[in-house]
N, C-alpha and C positions, 0 to 999 in steps of 0.2 A: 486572447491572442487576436490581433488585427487580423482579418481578409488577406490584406497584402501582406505581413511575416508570417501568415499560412502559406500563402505562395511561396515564398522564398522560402520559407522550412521545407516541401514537400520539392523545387524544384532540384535544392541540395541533397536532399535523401535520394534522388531519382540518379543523382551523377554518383553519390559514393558509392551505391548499390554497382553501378556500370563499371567504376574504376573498380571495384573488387572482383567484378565476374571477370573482369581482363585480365587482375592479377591470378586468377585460379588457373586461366587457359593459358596463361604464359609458365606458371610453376606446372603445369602439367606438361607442358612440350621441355621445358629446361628438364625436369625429371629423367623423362622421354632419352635425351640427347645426353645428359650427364651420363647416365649406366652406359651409352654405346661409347662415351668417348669420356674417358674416369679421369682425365687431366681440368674438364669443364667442369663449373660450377653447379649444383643441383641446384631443386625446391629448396630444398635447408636454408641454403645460403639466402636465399629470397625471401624465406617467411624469416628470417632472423634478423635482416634488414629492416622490415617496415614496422608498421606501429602492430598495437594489441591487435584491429576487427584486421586488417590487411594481413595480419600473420597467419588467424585462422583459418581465411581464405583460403592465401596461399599453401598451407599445408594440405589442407582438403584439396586442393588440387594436383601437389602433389604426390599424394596418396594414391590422391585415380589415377594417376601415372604410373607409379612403382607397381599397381597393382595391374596395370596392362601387360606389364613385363612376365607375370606369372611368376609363380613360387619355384625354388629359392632365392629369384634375381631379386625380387620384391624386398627382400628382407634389410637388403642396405639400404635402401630410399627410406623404407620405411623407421631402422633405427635412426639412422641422419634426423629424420624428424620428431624421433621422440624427445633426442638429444636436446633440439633446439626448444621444444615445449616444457623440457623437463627445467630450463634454462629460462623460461618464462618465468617463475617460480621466485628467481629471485628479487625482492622489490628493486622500484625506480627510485633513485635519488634526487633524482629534479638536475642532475647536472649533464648536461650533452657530452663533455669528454668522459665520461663514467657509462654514460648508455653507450656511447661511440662501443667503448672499450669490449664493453661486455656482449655486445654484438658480433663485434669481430671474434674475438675468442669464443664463443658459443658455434659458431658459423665453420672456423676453423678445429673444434674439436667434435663437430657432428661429421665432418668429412673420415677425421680418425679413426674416432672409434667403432665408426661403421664399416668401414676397409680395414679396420688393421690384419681382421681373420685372413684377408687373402693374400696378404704381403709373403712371397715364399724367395725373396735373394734383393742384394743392396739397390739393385738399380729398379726392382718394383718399391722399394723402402724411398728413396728419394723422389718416384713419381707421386707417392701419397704424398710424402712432404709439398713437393709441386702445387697440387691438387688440392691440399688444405691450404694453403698460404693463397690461390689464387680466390677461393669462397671465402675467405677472409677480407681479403682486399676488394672482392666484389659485395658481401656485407656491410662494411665501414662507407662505403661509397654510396650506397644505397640508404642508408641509415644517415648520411649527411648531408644528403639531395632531400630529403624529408624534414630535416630540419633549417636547411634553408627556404625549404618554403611556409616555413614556417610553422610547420605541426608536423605529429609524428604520424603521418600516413602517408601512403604511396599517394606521387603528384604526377601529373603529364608533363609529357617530354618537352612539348610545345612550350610551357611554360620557363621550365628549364633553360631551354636552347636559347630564348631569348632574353634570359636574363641580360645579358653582356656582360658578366661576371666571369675572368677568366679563370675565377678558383670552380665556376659552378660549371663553366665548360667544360675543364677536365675532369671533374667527379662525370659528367654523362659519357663523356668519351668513354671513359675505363668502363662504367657499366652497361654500357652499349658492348664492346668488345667482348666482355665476360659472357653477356647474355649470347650473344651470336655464335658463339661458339659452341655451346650445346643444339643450338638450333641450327648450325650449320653439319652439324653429324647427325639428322635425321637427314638421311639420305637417302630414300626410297627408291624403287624401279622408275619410278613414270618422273614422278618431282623430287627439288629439294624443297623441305622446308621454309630454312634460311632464306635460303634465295628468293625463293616467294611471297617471303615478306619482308623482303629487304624493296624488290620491286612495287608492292602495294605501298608499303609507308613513302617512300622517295615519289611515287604521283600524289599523294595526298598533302603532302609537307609542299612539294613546289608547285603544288596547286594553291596555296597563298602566296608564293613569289616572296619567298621571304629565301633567298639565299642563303644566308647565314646558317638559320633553323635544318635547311635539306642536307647544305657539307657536314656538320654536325653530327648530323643521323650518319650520313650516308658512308662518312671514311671510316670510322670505328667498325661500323657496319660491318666490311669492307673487310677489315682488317680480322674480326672476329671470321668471319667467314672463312677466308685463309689460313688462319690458324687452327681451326677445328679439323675433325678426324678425314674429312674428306674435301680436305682444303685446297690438296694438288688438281684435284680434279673441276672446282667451280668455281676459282678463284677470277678466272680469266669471262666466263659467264654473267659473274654477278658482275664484274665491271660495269661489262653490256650490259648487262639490267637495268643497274645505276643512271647511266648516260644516255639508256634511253627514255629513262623517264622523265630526268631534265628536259632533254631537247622534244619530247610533248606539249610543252604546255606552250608552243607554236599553235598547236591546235585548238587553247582553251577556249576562244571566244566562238567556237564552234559547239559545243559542249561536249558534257563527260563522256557520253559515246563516243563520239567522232575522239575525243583527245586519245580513252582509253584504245581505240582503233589505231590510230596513228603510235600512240605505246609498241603496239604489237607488231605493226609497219616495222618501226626504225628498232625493234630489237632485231626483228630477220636479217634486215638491213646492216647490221651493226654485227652481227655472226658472220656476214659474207666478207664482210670488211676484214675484220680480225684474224679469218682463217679459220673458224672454230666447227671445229666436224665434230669430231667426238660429246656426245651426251645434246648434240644440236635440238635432235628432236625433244628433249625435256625441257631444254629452254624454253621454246616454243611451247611446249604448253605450260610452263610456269605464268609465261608470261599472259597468257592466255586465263589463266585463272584470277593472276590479281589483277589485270586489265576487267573481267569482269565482275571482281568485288567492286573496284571503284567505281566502276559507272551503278553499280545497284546500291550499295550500300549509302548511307544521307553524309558522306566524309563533311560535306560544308559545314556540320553542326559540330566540327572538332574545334576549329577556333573558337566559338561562343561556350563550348562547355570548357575550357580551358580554366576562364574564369569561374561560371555558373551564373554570369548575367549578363545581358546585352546593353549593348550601349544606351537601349533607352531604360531598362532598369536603371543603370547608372544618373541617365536623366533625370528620372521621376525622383529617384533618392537627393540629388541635386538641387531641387525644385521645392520637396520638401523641408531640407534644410535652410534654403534662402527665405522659405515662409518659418521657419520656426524661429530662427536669426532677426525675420522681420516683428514677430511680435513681441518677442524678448526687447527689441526696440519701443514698440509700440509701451509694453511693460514699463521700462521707464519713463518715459514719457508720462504715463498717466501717476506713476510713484512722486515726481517729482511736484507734481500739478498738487498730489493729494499733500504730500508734505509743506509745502509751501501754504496748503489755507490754513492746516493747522498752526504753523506757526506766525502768518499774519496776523490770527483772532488773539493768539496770546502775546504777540510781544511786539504786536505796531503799537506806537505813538497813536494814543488819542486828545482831539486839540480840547472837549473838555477839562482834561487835565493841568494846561497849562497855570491855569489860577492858581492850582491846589499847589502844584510844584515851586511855583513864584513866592506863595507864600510861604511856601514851607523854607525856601533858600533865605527871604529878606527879615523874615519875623521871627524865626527859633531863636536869635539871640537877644531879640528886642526886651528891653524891659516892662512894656505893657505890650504885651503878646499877651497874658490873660486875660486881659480888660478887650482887648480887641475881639478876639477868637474866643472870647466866652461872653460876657454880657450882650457884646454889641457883633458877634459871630455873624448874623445874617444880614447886619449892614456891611460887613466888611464882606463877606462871601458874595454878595452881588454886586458891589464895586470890582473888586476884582475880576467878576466875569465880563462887566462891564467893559472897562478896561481889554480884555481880550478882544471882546469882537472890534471894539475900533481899531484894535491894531493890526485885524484880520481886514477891514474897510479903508485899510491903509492909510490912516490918520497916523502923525507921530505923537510919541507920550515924552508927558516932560511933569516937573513939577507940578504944575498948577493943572492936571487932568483928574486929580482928584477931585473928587467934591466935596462942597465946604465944614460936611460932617464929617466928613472921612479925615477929610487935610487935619481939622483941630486935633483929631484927636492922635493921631501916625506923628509919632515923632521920628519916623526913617524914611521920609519920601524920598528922598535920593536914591536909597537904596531900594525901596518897593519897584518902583519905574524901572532902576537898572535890573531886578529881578525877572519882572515879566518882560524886557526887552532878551534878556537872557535865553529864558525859556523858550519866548517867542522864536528865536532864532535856532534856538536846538531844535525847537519843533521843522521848521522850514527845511534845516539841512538835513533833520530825518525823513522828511516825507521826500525831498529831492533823491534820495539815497532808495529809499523803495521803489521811486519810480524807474530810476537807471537798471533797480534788480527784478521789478516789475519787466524794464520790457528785454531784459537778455534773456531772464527765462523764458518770454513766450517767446523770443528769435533761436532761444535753444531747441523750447518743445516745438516750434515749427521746423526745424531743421532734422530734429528724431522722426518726425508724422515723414518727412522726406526724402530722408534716410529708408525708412518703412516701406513707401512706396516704391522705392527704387533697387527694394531688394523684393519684392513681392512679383516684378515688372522683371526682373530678371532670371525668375524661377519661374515666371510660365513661358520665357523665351526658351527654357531647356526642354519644355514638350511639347513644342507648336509643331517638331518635325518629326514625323515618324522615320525607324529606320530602313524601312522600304522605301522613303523617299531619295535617300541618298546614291549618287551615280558616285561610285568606289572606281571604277574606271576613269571618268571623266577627273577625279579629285585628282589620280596620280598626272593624267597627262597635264593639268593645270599647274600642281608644283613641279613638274619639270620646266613648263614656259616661266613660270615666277624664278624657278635656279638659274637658267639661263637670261635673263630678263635683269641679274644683280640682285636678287631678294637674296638675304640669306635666309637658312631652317625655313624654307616655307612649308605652311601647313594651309590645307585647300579644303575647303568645304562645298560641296555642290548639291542641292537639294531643291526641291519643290515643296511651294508653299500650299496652305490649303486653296487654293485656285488654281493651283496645277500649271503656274508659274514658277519658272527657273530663276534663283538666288546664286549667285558666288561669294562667296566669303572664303579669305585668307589671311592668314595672320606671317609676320616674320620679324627678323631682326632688321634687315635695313630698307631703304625704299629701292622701287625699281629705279633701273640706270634709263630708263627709255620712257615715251611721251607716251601719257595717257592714252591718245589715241592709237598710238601702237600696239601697245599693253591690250587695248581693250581690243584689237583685231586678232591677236593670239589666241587671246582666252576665249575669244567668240570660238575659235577653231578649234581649239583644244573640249568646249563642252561639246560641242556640235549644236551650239545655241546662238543667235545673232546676239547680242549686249550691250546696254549700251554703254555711255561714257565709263569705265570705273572711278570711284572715289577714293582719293589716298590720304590718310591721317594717323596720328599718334606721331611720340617721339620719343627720345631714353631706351633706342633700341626694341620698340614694341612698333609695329606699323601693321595695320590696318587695310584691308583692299575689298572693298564691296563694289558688285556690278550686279543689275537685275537684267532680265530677260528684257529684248526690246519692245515697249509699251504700244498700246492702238494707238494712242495720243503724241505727240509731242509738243513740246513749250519752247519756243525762242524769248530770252529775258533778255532786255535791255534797260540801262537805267542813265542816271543823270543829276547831277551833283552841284550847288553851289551855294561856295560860305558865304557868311554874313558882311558886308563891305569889305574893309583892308584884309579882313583874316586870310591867313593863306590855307588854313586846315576848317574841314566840313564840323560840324559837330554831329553829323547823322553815321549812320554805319550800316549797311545791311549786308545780309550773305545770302546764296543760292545754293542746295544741295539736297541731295538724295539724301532721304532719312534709312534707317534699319529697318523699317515696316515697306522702303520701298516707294515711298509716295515722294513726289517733290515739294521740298520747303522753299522758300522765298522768306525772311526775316528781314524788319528793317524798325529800326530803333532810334529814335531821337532824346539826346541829352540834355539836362536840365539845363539852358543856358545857350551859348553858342562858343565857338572854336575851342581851342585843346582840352577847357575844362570837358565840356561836354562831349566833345570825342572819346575822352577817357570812360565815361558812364557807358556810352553805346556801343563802342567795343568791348565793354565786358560784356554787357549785357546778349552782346548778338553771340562770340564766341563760345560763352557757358552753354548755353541755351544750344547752340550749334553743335557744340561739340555731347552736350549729352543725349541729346534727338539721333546723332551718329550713332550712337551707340546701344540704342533699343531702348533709352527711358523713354515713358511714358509725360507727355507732353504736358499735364497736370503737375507731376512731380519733379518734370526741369522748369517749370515756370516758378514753382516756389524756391526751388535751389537758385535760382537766378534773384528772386526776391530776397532774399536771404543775403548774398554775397554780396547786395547794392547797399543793403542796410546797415553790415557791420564792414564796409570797406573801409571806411572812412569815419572821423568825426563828423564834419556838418556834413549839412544835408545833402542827400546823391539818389538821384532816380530819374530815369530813362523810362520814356513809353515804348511799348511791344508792337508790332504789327507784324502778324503771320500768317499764313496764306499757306496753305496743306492743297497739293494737288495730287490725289492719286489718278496718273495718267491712263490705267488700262481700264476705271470703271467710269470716269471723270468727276467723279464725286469731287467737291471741291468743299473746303469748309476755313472762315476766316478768324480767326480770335484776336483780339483786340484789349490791350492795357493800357488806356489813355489814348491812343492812335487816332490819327486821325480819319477820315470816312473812304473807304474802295469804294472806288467804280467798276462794274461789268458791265462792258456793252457786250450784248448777247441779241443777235440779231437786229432791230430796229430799236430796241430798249435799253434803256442804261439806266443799272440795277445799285442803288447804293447799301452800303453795309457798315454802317454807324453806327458804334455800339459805345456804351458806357461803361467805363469804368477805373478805378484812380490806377494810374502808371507803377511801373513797379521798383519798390526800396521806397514807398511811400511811410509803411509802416500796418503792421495786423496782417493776415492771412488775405493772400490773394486769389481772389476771382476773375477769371479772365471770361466771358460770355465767347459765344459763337453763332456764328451765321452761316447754315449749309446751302449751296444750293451744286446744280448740274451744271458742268461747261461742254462744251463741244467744238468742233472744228470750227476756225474762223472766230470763235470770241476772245477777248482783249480784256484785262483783267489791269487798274491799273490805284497800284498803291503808294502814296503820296505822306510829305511830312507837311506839321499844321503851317508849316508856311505858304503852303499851296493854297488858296481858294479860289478855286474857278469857278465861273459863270459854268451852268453846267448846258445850259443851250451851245456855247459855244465848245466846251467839251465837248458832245455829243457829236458837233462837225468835224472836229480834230481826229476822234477816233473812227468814225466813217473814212479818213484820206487812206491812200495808200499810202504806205510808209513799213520800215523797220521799227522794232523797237525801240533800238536805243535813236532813230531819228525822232520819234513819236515823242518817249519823255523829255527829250533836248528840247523838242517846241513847248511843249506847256511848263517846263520849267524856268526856261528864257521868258515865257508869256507871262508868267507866274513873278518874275522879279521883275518886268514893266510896268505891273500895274500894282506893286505892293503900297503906293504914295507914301512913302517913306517909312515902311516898317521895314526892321531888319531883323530876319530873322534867316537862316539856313537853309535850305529847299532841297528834296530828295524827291525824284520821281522814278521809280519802277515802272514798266510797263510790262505786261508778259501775254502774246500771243500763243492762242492754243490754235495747234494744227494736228493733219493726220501724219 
């Protein structure tokens, strides 16, 4: 056994252990409340409900119950339970309406035959009936709340509640009610029971703000309480209990003290209101009591044990599956690789062959094929190979390519020639045919290595964040500005990365109704983080909304654009965005060629590439996906050089890669820094390498990326970018300057400039 499914083993044995001690102290207070009030449900009905370890529990608690009672009261708790153990007894069929069945009738004849001795006239005779028929219908209901969660053990209510299953709501209803009713007839001098823990669950439950989950609990609750033996008397009570444990959680961002205080406030509050004198002072300290269970006891670790793992368990398990996913990729890929030598080595076309083959087609029916291929075998076996390589040196064969020994004796030259022209050409369209299957499988296996990457890249984005990092507060008021804003179903993510910078991320169904920069003034106010611009992508009802914390740095980009003579479309393309990692991209891509053909290459090439950088791939594994899509887009030839430019603003690392591109300039202070790198453009063909060039930028430097149409004097560059100007004034002049001085090349010209400030 792994480390980590030791952990997982030992942290599940930690929760059923807890879930069982609950189920022991709950059949011991039901027991309790059952014998004072004989119409409610006992222990019986509880241990005959849950599964085999739940049941023993529950009896064992019920036991210490009955036997608080003292002897002879003891003696019906106590057969009630033998009843139900004696009913253990009989095997499980594996069918749920068969357990159902045998549950309920176990449950409702431990009520019987334990009371029947004391039944003495008709109307004690139809309260046992009551009485059996209600632990029956509290059994069945218990026993199918356990099998909707999918095993036969006692589940939390939490999980229940929010199923949104309204078969699974009314099985809790009904055993909520059942249960409250014997704990609402433990009615003591000082407290009730009931009441006290109707009050402690209702602060716990809407202290997650899950409304649903607290009405759930709280009416059945509610109703159970009412119903029970001293239900005329605390009905009106528990209300107020109820209602003031809602209207607490006004106090929660103050914490559990102060809320549990404010509990106690608005329950006093909430008695003066209603009129309620009698039994006032218990109230008061009911509420007093589970106002300070809540604040003592760790309630936050009931949502996480609900499950048995936290979100970032969930993570990690995520993480490893998108790696085991990735090399089951990586697995074929290398299957496919192995397979393919093997059957290269046995069943390619070899060109020494060809002779043998030729003769074999042109001479098996000859009449002197023995004289040939036996006497005079190694004259004719070297003509023929003869013959080959000229035809591989691209001479044509014809009759008279025989030689004069060969000619006399071949009485089929016609047919030898047309034999190895035969072959010859079989051989050419088999070796054309390998090479077509040659290169789709390495565009395949480079696409799996890709694929690989891209699932590897998005299993360590599921643990980059701890769940300490996340503002749970800040997420909710984010998807209220996104509801209101026209997002539908938004879902808000707010975290800090390891730098102790602030991320947003949100996902929905449709885009906001309102402008970016509105959007991004909300969401500033809603995290209580300044933001900057957000970015909005995706479509098909998935959309996308990332905004990072506002940067040390910023970047004003301006650029500049001009086709080749008459054309009216650029063949260049580039885009500007915030990547997932947070840094700013700049991409700009020129096409093989000039106008629409080449528009076409460099608008793929910049969108793919853009849109999976958007998305948290790894900048390795979208450059060869992008290498890949250029190469099987099309039949002829297609390929777009890269230029990109990574600026991460808050450390100003700056780093450039380059696929055929042509050379950046940085002026950075009085210098101007080039970054010319080599390398073939991509959809060239083979596995792509793209080099990089890092350096630091800082306030005031001017970063400026350029297509090979450009060549400037760089003396005079270096004045340009000294002027005071805007960006996009800045690329307008050396672009304009740039087709002045082409002396008649035509070519496309793109210039980006990008200004770093603070």
């Amino acid at each position: 056994m792994t480390e980590k499914a030791a952990v997982i083993k030992s942290r599940v044995a930690r929760k059923s252990i807890r879930q069982n001690v609950l189920l022991a102290v709950l059949a011991m207070l039901m027991e309790l409340g059952g014998s004072t009030f004989s119409a409610a449900p006992c222990s019986a009905a509880l241990a005959a409900g849950v599964g085999a370890v739940g049941s023993l529990w529950a009896m064992a608690g019920g036991a210490f119950g009955a036997l608080l009672h003292g002897f002879p009261t003891a003696f019906s708790g106590l057969i009630s339970l033998c009843v139900v153990l004696a009913a253990r007894i009989v095997p499980d069929f594996g069918k749920p309406k068969l357990r159902a069945a045998e549950r309920t009738v176990s449950a409702t004849l431990a009520v019987l035959i334990s009371r029947v001795s004391d039944v003495g006239s008709v109307s004690e005779l139809l309260a046992l009936i009551v009485a059996a028929a209600v632990s029956g219908v509290f059994s069945l209901c218990v026993c199918l709340l356990c099998e909707e969660a999918g095993k036969n053990e006692c589940v939390s209510f939490a999980t229940l509640a929010d199923t949104g299953i309204p078969r699974t709501s009314a099985l809790v209803c009904i055993a909520l009610t059942a249960v409250f009713m014997p704990l609402g007839a433990l009615d003591f001098t000082y407290i009730n029971i009931g009441r006290t823990v109707l009050g402690f669950m209702a602060l716990v439950l809407s202290a997650r703000k899950s409304v649903p989950r607290a009405a759930v609990f709280v009416v059945p609750s509610l109703c159970g309480l009412c119903l029970s033996a001293a239900g005329g008397s605390i009905g009106t009570g528990a209300a107020v209990t109820a209602v003031s444990a809602a209207a607490s959680i006004l106090f929660e961002k103050r914490g559990k003290l102060v809320r549990a205080a404010g509990y106690v406030f608005m329950s006093a509050a909430g008695m003066l209101v209603s009129g309620v004198d009698e039994g006032g002072f218990r109230i008061l300290i009911e509420t007093v009591i589970s106002g300070a269970a809540f604040a003592v006891l760790p309630t936050d670790r009931i949502s996480s044990s609900e499950s048995g793992f936290s979100d970032k368990g969930i993570a990690a398990m995520l993480h490893e599956r998108l790696n085991f996913a990735a090399d089951a990729i990586a697995g074929i890929g290398s299957g496919i690789s192995a397979a393919a030598d093997v059957l290269d080595k046995k069943y390619t076309l070899n060109a020494n062959d060809i002779a043998d083959r030729a003769a074999d087609r042109a001479c098996r029916s000859c009449p002197n094929s023995m004289r040939c291929w036996g006497r005079d075998y190694e004259m004719f076996h070297k003509e023929f190979n003869r013959l080959v390589v000229q035809m591989r040196t691209g001479f044509e064969l014809s009759e008279f390519s025989l030689s004069p020994d060969c000619a006399e004796i071949c009485v089929n030259r016609p047919g030898v020639i047309k034999a190895l022209r035969t072959e010859y050409s079989r051989y050419l369209s088999a070796m054309a045919d390998e090479r077509r299957v040659r290169e789709l499988r390495r565009i395949y296996t480079d696409q799996l290595s890709g694929v690989r990457d891209i699932l590897r890249d998005m299993g360590s984005l599921n643990t980059d964040v701890p769940d300490s990092d996340r503002d749970l507060s800040a997420e909710e008021r984010a998807e209220k500005v996104l509801k209101d804003s026209g997002v539908d179903r938004p879902q808000a993510f707010v975290m800090r990365n390891k730098h102790g910078k602030l991320r947003f991320e949100a996902y929905g169904a449709t885009e906001p109704r309102v402008t970016r920069e509105y959007l991004g003034t909300l969401l500033s106010n809603a995290v209580g983080c300044e933001l900057e611009l957000p970015e909005i992508g995706g479509s098909n009802e998935r959309y996308r909304i990332t905004a990072i914390e506002r940067t040390r740095l910023s970047a004003k980009v301006g650029s500049y654009q001009l086709a080749r003579g008459e054309n009216r479309v650029c063949g260049d393309c580039y885009e500007c965005f915030t990547g997932a990692d947070g840094a700013l991209y700049i991409v700009l891509s020129d096409g093989m060629g000039t106008g629409s053909r080449a528009r076409v290459d460099s608008v793929m090439a910049c969108s793919v590439l853009s849109k999976l950088l958007k998305s948290g791939i790894a900048l390795s594994a979208a450059l060869e996906t992008v290498n890949t899509v250029l190469m099987v887009k099309s039949a002829d030839e297609s390929f777009a050089t890269l230029d990109i430019c990574r600026i991460d603003l808050n450390s100003g690392e700056c780093a450039v890669y380059k696929a055929g591109a042509a050379t950046t300039y940085i002026k950075s202070d009085d210098r101007l820094i080039r970054a010319s790198l080599s390398s073939p453009p991509a959809g060239m063909g083979g596995k792509l390498t793209v080099p990089a060039q890092k350096f630091s930028v800082h306030s005031g430097d001017i970063i400026l990326m350029m297509t090979d149409g450009v060549t400037p004097d760089e003396q005079w560059l270096s004045r340009e970018l000294s002027r005071q100007s805007t960006p996009s004034e800045l690329s307008e002049r050396i672009a304009k300057a740039a087709r002045n001085a082409e002396n008649g090349r035509d070519d496309d010209i793109s210039v980006i400039a990008v200004m770093v400030g603070r």
